[in-house]
Structure formats: structure tokens, C-alpha cells
C-alpha angles and dihedrals in degrees: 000000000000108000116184117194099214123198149186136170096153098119128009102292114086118223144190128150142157126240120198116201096342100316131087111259101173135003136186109197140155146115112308089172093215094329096105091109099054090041107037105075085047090051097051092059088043092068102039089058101045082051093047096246137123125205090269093068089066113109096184141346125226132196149195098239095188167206099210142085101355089229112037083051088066096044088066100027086052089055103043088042083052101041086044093056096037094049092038084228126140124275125222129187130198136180110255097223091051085057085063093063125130099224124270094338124105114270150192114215116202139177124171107250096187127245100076083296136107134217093233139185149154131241139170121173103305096337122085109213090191129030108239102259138150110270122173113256093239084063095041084059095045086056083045095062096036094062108037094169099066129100107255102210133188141044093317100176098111094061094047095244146113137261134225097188129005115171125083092209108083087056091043092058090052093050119156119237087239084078092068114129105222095195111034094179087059096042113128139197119256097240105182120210126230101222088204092072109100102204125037123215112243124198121188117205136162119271120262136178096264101062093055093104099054091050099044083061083055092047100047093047092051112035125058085214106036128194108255124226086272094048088060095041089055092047091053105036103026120030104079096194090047123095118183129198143196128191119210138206106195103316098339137103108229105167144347146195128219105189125156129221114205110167118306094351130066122198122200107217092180145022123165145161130202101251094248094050094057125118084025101105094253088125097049086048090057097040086045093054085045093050089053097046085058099051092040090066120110082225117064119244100204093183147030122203141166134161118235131175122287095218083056091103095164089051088051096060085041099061094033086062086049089054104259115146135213109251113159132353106226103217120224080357090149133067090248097055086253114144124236127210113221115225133195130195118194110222107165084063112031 
């Protein structure tokens, strides 16, 4: 027999469930009112005694991913991420406004995401109709009342209206297999950004394992000759003179830097930012963290360098505001015949 754990923390209901063979069988679901992290492991093995099972007897695990509370995302996405790696089972991940779903009918998935706005999307069966997003609640009411046909899904209170359908479960029992999660260890929350907030908040954190997937998306979109998985392993496990950086914007990787310190110099080998994070001062956060790990070592690092291509010419203009400064041009230095322009930074005297 095929048993599924199925979870979700992403708002302020906790629930766990189990599926068998692709339907809900039992369900244990109610308001936990930011408790979900102190009650959801309990609950789990609430409902596998009083079903006669052990964790043994679970076959996969599948989990709301988000969007939703920032917090209560990670508490179930934690423990499926856990149960999935421990019990060498299958993840699945599903948005938390498409497990609101009514069916197959179209529907309208809603969650309140505070300040007088929604996280919103569209879903009908398999297909979304509309990407999960933050709308303003005056325009989520406006949809509303222009298709009064569709399904309108989640804790709606807050918006004074009804709901036609209001637990993930029932969509989380029925899960495809294209929701599967290939690397659990790597799985990541859906975090949606609000685009009226004027700043982001950057956080710059040394590269992990984990994080090699998303970076690898960043690589591949920036470089004409991208590092491979093994390129970055190596960097990370295996090069003792490379650090490598990510910068990150709620769950996700935005940006890194890969740079080498070999004695009294340091070389930056690679520096990129994901396109829609650009011009937003992403790269000067991760040069600047470069630029500090330099200075904070016992032994001096007098100069920073790196080669970029001389048809870069927006690079070119980066490094040259952070003090770089054009030395030799290396003539056919990529694989391409392309020249590069070699650049040097003084650190011990700036």
C-alpha cells in the first residue's frame, strides 16, 4: 500500500494529512495560531498511531511550499525536507494557493498577505490561469466581481467573504508526479516579494551545497562558458585558497561571488548577479564582502585582480567605480579569441 504524509504550515491552519493511493484518507487540521512549529511533528505521529502505521509505512511526503507566512512556509517545509532525506522517500511541493484549489473548477486562491493585499492566483485543474502573485485587495475584489463563476478558495475572513473550498489536503493527496522535488537538501520556500517596497534586504552568506542549483541557473544565464556542478563542488570542497559567496533576497540566491587568496594577492574568478536584481546594489554587497574578507586576514592582501572581457563594457564601468584599474589587455585570453582586460584594485592602500 502507497501512503503519502501530507503538510502544510504556510498560513495560520495546521495541517497534516495522509493520502492512500492518491486520495485523502485522514486529516487532522485546525488554527494553531503560530504554533505549527511546537504541534506538527506531534501531530504527525498523532495521526500515523491512531492508523496503525510507522514511519516506515510512508511511501512519500508532500508539502505547501509557499507563498504564504515566511515563517510558518519553512516549519513544514523543514520537516518534509527532513522526513524525505531520513526515510530516503520522494519530495513533492506544491503552491500553497494551487492546494487550495476546488477541483477542477476554476478558482481563485487566496491568503491574506497583510497590509490591505493578497497573495493571489488562478487555477483550474493542472493548468494555473494565473501565476501566484501580490495583488491589492481592492483589485482581488474587482476580479472577484468580474468572474462570478469561479470558485473563490482560501481563509477568506479578512476580506469579508466566503469560501467555497479552504484545505490543501485534498490537492496534496492527488499530487503529479511533475511536483516532485529532485534534490530535497536544496528545496526552497516560494517567498514572494512585495515590488512596493523600496529597499531589499540583502544577506551575504557563504556558499553551500545546497545553493549550487540555484547558482548554476545564475551561471548558465551569465557566462558563455559556465562552471559545471562539479566546477562549484570542487570550488567549494576541494580548493582550499577559493571562498565563495551568495547573496540572498528572502529565500532566494540572487547573486555570488567565487575570488582566491594566495598569499598577498586575492582574484575574483567569478561575480554575477540574477538579471532582475541588477542596478540594485547586489554586486557592490558581494564585492564589498569580498573586499573585507581580504583586509580581515592576519596576512595582508595588497591587491585585488581579476580579467574580464574587453567587450564588457558595463563591467568595465563596475569594477572601475570600485577602484580597479585597467593594467594589460591579454590578447585571444578566452576560448572564443576574445580579449580580456586585466584589472587590479589596491587594498592594502585604499
Amino acid at each position: 500500500m502507497s501512503y503519502a504524509l501530507l503538510l502544510d504550515s504556510s498560513n495560520s491552519k495546521l495541517s497534516v494529512g495522509l493520502a492512500k493511493d492518491g486520495s485523502l484518507f485522514d486529516a487532522i487540521e485546525y488554527e494553531a495560531n503560530q504554533r505549527q512549529s511546537e504541534l506538527m511533528v506531534g501531530e504527525i505521529g498523532n495521526i500515523l498511531t491512531r492508523n496503525s502505521l510507522g514511519k516506515d509505512d510512508l511511501s512519500s511526503v508532500v508539502v505547501c511550499k509557499g507563498p504564504g507566512s515566511y515563517t510558518g512556509v519553512r516549519i513544514a517545509l523543514t520537516i518534509a525536507k527532513t522526513a524525505a532525506l531520513a526515510l530516503s522517500i520522494p519530495l513533492y511541493m506544491v503552491s500553497s494557493l494551487e492546494a487550495l484549489k476546488d477541483g477542477d473548477n476554476a478558482s481563485i486562491c487566496l491568503s491574506n498577505a497583510r497590509g490591505k493585499r493578497s497573495y493571489f492566483g488562478v487555477h483550474k485543474g493542472e493548468e494555473c490561469l494565473i501565476d501566484d502573485c501580490i495583488m491589492d485587495n481592492e483589485k482581488v475584489l474587482s476580479y472577484i466581481a468580474e468572474n462570478p463563476t469561479f470558485s473563490i478558495c482560501g481563509d477568506l475572513q479578512y476580506l469579508g467573504l466566503e469560501t467555497t473550498h479552504n484545505t490543501p489536503l485534498p490537492t496534496l493527496a492527488k499530487c503529479s508526479e511533475e511536483k516532485y522535488e529532485a534534490e530535497p537538501l536544496g528545496a526552497s520556500p516560494v517567498y514572494l516579494k512585495d515590488t512596493g517596497n523600496s529597499a531589499l534586504k540583502v544577506i551575504v552568506r557563504k556558499m553551500n551545497s545546497a545553493d549550487i542549483l540555484q547558482v548554476l541557473e545564475i551561471e548558465n544565464a551569465c557566462f558563455s562558458a559556465p562552471y559545471t556542478h562539479e566546477n562549484f563542488l570542487y570550488e567549494l570542497n576541494e580548493n582550499p585558497f577559493a571562498t565563495m559567496l551568495v547573496a540572498m533576497v528572502g529565500p532566494d540566491i540572487v547573486g555570488y561571488i567565487d575570488f582566491m587568496i594566495t598569499f598577498d594577492s586575492a582574484t575574483i574568478n567569478r561575480i554575477a548577479v540574477k538579471e532582475e536584481y541588477r542596478k540594485k546594489g547586489i554586486g557592490n554587497r558581494l564585492l564589498g564582502e569580498c573586499v573585507k574578507l581580504c583586509r580581515e586576514r592576519e596576512e595582508p592582501v595588497e591587491n585585488l585582480t581579476l580579467e574580464v572581457r574587453k567587450s564588457n563594457q558595463n563591467a568595465i564601468r563596475f569594477y572601475k567605480k570600485h577602484a580597479f584599474k585597467e593594467i594589460v589587455v591579454k590578447p585571444q585570453y578566452y576560448s572564443d579569441g576574445e580579449d580580456a582586460i586585466y584589472m587590479v584594485r589596491s587594498i592594502i592602500n585604499d
